[in-house]
C-alpha positions as CSV (number, residue, x, y, z in Angstrom):
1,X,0.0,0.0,0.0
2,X,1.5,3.5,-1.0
3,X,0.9,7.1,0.5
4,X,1.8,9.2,-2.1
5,X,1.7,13.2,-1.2
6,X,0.0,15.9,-3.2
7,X,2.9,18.0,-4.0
8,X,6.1,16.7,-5.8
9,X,9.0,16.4,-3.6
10,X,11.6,15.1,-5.6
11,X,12.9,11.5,-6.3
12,X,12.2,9.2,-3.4
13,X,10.5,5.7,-2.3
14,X,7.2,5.5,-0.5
15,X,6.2,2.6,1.4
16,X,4.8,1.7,4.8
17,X,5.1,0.2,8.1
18,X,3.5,-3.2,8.3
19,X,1.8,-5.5,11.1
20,X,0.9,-8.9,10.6
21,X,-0.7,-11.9,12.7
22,X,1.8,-15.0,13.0
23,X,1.0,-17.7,10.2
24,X,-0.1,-14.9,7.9
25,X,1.0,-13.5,4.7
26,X,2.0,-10.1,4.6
27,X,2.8,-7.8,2.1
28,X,6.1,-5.1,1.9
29,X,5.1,-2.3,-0.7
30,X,8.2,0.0,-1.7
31,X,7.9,1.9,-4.9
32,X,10.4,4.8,-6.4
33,X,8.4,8.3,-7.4
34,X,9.4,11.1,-9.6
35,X,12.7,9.9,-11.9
36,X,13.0,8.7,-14.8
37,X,16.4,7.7,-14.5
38,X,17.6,3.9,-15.4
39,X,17.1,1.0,-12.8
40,X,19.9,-0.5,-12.5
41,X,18.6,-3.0,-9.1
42,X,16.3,-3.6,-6.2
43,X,17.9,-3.9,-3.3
44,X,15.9,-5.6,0.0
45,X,17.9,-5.9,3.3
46,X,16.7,-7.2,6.6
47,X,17.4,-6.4,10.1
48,X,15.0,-8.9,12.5
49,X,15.1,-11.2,15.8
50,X,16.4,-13.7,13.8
51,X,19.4,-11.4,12.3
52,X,19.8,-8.3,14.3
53,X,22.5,-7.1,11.8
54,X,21.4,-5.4,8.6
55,X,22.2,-7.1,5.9
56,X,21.2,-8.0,2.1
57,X,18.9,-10.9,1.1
58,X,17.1,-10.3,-2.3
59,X,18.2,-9.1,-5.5
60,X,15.7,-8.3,-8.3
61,X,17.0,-7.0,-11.4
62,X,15.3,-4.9,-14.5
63,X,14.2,-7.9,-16.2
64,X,12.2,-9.3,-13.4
65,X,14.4,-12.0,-12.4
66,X,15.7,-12.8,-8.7
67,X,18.7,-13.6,-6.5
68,X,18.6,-14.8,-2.9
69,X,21.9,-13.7,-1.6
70,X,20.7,-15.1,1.9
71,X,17.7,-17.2,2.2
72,X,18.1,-17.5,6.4
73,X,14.5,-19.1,6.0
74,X,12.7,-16.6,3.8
75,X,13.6,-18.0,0.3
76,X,10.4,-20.5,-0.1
77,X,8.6,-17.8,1.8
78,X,9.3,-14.7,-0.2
79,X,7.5,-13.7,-3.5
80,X,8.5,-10.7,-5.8
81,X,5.4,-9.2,-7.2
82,X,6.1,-5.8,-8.1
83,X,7.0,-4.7,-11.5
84,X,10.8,-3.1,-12.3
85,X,9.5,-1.2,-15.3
86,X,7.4,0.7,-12.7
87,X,10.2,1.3,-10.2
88,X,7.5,-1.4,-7.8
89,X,9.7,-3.4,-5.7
90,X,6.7,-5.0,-3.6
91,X,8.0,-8.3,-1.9
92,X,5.6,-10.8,0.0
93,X,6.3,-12.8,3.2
94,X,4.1,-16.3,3.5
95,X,3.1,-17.3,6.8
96,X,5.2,-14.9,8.9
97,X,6.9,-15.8,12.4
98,X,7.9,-13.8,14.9
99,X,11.2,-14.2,14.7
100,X,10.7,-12.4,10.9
101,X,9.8,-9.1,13.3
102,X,12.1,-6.1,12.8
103,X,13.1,-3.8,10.2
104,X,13.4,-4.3,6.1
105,X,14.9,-1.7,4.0
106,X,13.9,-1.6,-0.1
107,X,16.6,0.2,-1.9
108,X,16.7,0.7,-5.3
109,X,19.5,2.0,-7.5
110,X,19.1,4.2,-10.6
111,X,21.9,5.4,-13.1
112,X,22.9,8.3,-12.7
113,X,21.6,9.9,-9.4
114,X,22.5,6.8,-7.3
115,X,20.9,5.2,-4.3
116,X,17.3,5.6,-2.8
117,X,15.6,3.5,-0.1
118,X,13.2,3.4,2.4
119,X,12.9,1.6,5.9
120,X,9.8,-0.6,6.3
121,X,9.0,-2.0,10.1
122,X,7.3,-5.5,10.7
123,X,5.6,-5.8,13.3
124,X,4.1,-9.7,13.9
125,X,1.5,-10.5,16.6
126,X,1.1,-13.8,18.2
127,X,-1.8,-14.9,19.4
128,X,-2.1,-16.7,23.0
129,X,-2.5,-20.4,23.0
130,X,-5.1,-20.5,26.0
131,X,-6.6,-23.6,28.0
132,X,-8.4,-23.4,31.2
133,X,-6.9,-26.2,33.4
134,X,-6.8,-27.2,37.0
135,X,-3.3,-28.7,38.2
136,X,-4.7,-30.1,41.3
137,X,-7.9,-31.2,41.4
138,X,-9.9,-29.7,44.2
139,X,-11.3,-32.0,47.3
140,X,-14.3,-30.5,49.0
141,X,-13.4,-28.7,52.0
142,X,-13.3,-25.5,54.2
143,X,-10.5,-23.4,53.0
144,X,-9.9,-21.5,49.8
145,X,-8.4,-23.6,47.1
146,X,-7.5,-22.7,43.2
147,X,-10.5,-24.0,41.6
148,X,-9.5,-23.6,38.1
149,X,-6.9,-21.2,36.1
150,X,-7.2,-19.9,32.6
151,X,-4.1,-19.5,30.7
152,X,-3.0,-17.5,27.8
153,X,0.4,-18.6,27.1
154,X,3.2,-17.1,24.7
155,X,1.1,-13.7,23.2
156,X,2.1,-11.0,21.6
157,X,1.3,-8.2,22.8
158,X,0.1,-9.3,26.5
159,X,-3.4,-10.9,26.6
160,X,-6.1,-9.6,28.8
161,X,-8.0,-12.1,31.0
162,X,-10.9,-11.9,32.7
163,X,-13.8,-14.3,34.3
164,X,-17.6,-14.5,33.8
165,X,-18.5,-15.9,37.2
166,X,-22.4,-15.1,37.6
167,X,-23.0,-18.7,39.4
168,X,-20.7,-17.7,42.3
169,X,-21.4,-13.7,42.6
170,X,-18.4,-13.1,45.5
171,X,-17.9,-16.6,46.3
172,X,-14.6,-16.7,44.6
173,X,-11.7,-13.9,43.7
174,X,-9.2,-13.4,41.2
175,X,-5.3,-13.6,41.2
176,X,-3.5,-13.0,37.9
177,X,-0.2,-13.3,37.2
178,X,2.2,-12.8,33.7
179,X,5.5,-14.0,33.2
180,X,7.5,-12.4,30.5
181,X,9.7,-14.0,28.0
182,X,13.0,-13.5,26.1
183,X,11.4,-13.6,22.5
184,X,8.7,-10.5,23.5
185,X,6.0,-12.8,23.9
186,X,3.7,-12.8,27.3
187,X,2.1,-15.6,29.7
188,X,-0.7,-14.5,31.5
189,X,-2.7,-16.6,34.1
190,X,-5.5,-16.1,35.9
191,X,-6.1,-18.2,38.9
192,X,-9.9,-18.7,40.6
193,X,-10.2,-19.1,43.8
194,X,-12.8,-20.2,46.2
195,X,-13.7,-22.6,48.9
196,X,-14.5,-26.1,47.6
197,X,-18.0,-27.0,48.4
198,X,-20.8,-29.6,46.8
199,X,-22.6,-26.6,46.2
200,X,-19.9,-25.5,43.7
201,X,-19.7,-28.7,42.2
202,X,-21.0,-28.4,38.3
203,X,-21.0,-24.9,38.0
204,X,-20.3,-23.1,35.1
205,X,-17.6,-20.0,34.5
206,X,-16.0,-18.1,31.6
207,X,-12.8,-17.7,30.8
208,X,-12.6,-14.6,28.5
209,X,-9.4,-13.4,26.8
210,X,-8.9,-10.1,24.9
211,X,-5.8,-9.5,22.6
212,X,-4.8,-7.7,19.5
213,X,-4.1,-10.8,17.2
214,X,-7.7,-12.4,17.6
215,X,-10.7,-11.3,15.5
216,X,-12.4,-11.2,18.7
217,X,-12.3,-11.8,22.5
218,X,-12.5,-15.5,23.1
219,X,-14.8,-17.3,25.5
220,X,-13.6,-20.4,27.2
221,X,-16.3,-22.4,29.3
222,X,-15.6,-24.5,32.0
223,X,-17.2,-26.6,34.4
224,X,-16.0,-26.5,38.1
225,X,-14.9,-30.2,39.1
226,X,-14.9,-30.6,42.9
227,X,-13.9,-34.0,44.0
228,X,-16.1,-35.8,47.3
229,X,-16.4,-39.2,48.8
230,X,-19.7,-41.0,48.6
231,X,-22.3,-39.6,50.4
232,X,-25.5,-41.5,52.5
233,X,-26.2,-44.7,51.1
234,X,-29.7,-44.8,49.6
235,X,-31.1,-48.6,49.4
236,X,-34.5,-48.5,47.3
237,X,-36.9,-51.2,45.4
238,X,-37.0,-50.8,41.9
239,X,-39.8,-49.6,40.2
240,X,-39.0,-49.4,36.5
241,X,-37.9,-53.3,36.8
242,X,-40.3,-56.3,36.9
243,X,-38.0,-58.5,38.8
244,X,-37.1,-57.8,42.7
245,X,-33.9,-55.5,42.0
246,X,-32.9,-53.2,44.9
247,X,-30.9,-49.8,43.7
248,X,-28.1,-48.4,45.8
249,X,-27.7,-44.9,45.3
250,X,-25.1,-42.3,46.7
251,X,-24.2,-39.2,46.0
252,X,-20.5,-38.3,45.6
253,X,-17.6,-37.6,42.1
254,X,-16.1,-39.1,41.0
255,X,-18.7,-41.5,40.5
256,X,-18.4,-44.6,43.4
257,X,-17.9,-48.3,43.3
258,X,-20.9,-50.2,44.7
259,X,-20.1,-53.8,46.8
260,X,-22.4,-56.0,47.6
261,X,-22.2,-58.3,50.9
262,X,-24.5,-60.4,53.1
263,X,-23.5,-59.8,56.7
264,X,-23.1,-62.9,58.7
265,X,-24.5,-65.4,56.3
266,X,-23.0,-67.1,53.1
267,X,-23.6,-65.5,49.5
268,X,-26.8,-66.8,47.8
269,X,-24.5,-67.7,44.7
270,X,-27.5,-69.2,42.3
271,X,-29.9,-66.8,44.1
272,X,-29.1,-63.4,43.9
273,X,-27.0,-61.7,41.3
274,X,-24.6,-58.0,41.9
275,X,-24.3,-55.9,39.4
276,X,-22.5,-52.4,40.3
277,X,-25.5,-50.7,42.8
278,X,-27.7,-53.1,41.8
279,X,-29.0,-56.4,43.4
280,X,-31.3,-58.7,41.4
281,X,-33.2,-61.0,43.7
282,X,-33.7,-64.2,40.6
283,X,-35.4,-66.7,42.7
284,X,-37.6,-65.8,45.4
285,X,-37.1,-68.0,49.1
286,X,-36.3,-67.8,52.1
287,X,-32.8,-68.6,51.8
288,X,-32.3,-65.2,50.2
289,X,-33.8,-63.9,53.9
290,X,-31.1,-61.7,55.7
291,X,-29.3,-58.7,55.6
292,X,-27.4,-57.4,53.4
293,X,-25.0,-54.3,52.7
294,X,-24.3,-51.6,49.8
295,X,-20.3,-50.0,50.0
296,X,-20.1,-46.9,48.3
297,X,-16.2,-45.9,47.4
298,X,-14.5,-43.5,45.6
299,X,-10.8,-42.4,46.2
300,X,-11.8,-39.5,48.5
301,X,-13.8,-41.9,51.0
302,X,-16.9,-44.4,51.4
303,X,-20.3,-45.4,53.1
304,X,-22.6,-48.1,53.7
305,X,-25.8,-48.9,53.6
306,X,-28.1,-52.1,54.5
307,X,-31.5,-53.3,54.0
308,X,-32.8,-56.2,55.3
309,X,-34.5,-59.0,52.7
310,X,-37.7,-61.1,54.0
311,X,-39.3,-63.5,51.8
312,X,-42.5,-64.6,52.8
313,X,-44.1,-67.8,51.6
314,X,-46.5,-67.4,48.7
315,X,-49.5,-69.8,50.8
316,X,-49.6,-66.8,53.2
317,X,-53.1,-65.4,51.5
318,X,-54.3,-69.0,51.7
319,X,-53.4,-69.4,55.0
320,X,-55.5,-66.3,56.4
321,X,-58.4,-67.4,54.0
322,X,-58.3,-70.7,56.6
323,X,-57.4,-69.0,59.6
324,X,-60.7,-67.0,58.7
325,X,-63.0,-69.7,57.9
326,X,-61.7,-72.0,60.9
327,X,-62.3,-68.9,63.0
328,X,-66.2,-68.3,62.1
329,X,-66.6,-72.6,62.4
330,X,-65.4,-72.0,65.8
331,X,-67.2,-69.1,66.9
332,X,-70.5,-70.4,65.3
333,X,-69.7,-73.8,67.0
334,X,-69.3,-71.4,70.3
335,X,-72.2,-69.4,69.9
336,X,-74.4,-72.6,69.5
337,X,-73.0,-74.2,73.1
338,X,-73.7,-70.9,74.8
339,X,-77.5,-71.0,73.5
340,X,-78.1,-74.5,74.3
341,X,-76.6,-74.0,77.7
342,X,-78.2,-70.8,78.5
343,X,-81.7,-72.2,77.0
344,X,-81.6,-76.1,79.6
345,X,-80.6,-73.2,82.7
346,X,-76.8,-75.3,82.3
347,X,-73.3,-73.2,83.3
348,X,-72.6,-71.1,80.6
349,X,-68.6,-71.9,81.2
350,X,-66.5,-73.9,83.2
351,X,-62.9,-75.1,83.3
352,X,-64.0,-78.7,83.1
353,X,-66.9,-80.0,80.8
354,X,-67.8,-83.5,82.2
355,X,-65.0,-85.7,81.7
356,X,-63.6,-82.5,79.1
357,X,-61.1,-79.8,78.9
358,X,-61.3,-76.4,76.8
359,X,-58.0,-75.2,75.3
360,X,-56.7,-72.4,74.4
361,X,-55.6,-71.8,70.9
362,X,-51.6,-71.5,70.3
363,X,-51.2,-69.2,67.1
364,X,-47.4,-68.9,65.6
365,X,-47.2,-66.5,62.8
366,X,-44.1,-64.8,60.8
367,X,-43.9,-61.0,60.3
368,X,-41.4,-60.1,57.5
369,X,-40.9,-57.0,55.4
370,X,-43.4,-59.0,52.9
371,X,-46.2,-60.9,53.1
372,X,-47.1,-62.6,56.6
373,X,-48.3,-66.2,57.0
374,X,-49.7,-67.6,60.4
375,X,-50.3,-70.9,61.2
376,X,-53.0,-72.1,64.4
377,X,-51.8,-74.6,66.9
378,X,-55.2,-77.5,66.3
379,X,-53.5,-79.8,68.2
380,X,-56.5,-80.3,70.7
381,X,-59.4,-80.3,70.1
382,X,-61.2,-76.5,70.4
383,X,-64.3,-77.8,72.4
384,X,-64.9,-81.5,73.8
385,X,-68.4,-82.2,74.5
């Protein structure tokens, strides 16, 4: 790109200062104004971080043609496109570094006047490689921690970082830091901190970074990881399943390891099966009767649960339906000796009926977490007449 000014101010070369984002192309316009004396050559020198002493590295001659004199990386990356017969010396530089910052000088060289040149900076930017990271993993707790850091790493100029942290309000704080290297390049990080609760578990907060090689300010999300042993044990039945599967549930991250155990009994090997915080109950008896226990673990800790298994026998509902009707027999059977007694003026009860004894009734029944059975003692007779 040339400036050129309104008024003539005699023979010269225009050209510009130049910026350009790392990885880039850039162009380096140099053009000579107001002669028209013969070209003899186009002269372009360098002066950068790589070299930090001025010195020649392209030739380009009337016809057009070219002649590195010292590559020192930039012959497969430099491209003459100006035109001689113009006096345009334009050169461009393919995916730039930073080590191709500095000065470049175009010079060209007319007959008979002499020399005429112009210095062109290059500036290169380099954008930060950011990441938001934790180096050690928080463990829930009661005092302040680094919960996450946001780094932007190696940028030129210095990157500006900042957090979005809306969940938290003034929970946490802020503590930046930047570090600055020998090549002109910048690492900045930004440290959060807060106290390491469940509460702040899954949250959500921004990293945003601001700097003059990106397009725009950057927006890193991140999701606060904060590392707790298993919670209360939670042993429930089931619902979704058709079988008899019990669920044990607890609360803690990294996710836990469930165990299984029966406490003080031999496992029910063909009975019951374990599968990670389940237990499937596959064939209902009362040898599966007992208790048994969930262990939760993670690395940070564990818990246990238990919940006691009763299986009742399936006969239970008929053995109510006969306790019932044995029950009315009886009390009819009762009723009936009462009336007859009371009607012929006889004792309506005594502890000895003639040469007979009344007994009471012995009743043994089984009360489990499922269904009850009871069976009556009819050993003796209920009434002997």
């Amino acid at each position: 790109m040339f400036f050129e000014p309104m008024f003539s101010q005699g023979i010269r070369v225009i050209g510009g200062s130049r910026t350009v984002v790392q990885g880039e192309d850039v162009d380096l316009s140099c053009r000579l104004l107001e002669t028209d004396e013969e070209l003899e050559q186009i002269t372009w020198q360098k002066r950068t971080l790589e070299e930090p002493e001025n010195h020649n590295f392209l030739l380009i001659y009337p016809s057009g043609v070219t002649d590195f004199i010292s590559s020192n990386g930039l012959e497969n990356r430099v491209q003459f496109f100006g035109n001689p017969a113009e006096n345009i010396g334009s050169i461009r530089i393919t995916a730039a570094r930073l080590l191709d910052e500095g000065t470049f000088t175009c010079v060209f060289s007319v007959f008979p006047s002499g020399v005429y040149s112009i210095e062109i900076p290059l500036t290169v930017l380099v954008p930060p490689v950011m990441s938001v990271t934790v180096d050690v993993p928080p463990v829930i707790g009661e005092n302040e921690v680094v919960l996450t850091s946001c780094l932007a790493a190696g940028a030129k100029p210095q990157a500006e970082v900042r957090w979005n942290t809306d969940a938290f309000g003034s929970l946490v704080r802020t503590v930046t830091n930047s570090t600055q290297h020998a090549n002109g390049t910048t690492t900045v990080v930004s440290h959060l901190l807060g106290v390491p609760t469940r509460a702040a578990n899954q949250q959500q907060v921004q990293c945003v970074v601001n700097q003059s090689a990106l397009a725009t300010e950057r927006t890193l999300a991140y999701t606060i990881n904060i590392n707790y042993p298993p919670q209360t044990v939670n042993i429930t039945l089931s619902e979704a399943s058709p079988a008899t599967v019990f669920l044990c549930v607890a609360d803690s991250n990294p996710k836990a390891f469930y165990t299984w155990t029966r406490v003080g009994q031999p496992w029910p090997q063909s009975a019951v099966r374990a599968e990670g915080n389940t237990l499937h109950l596959i064939s209902l008896s009362s040898e599966l009767n007992g208790l048994y226990s969930c262990e939760a673990s993670n690395p940070y800790g564990r818990a246990t649960g238990s919940q006691y298994v009763h299986v009742a026998s399936y006969t239970s509902a008929a053995c109510w339906v006969l306790l019932v009707i044995i029950f009315l027999i009886v009390a009819a059977a009762a009723a009936g000796l009462v009336w007859y007694r009371w009607k012929n003026g006889k004792c309506l009860w005594s502890s000895v009926m003639g040469d007979h004894q009344f007994e009471a009734q012995s009743q043994v029944c089984d009360y489990g977490t499922g269904h009850h059975c009871c069976v009556t003692n009819l050993s003796q007779p209920l009434f002997a007449l």
